[in-house]
N, C-alpha and C positions, 0 to 999 in steps of 0.2 A: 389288414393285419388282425390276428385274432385276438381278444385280450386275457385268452387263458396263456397264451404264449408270454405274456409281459408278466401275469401271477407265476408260472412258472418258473421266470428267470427270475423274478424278487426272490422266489423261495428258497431258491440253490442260493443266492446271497445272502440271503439270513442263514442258512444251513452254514453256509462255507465262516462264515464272519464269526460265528458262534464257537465252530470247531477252531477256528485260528486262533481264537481270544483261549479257550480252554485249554488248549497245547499251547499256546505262548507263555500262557504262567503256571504249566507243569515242567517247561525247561525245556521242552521239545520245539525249537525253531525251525529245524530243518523238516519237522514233519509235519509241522502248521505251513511252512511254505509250498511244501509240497500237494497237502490238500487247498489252498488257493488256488495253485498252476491247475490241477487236478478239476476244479469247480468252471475252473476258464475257460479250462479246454471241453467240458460238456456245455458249456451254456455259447462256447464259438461254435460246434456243431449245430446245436440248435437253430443256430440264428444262416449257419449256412445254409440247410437245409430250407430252411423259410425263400433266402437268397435264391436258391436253387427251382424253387417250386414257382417263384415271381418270372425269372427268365422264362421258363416253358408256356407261362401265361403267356409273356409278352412275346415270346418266339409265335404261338398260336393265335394270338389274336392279329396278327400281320400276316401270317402266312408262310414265315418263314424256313 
């Protein structure tokens, strides 16, 4: 595992958590929740992709 992949997902958390706390006390809850779903769902691609690139390793290293 690479550990700019674990700086990267910290950063969209500090990015997302920032933006939430800023829209939650401007009155906008619905679009502070929406940027969380929004931050999740780039940092669950992320980590599939990782998931994804691990299989082909391990499909390759067997033979499979």
């Amino acid at each position: 595992m690479d550990v700019d992949l674990i700086f990267r997902i910290a950063a969209i958390g500090i990015l997302v958590s920032v933006l939430n706390q800023v829209l939650s006390r401007s009155g906008r809850d619905e679009q502070a929740t929406m940027t969380t779903l929004a931050g999740l769902v780039v940092v669950l691609m992320m980590v599939v992709r990782e998931i994804s690139d691990l299989f082909e390793l391990v499909k390759n290293l067997f033979g499979l």
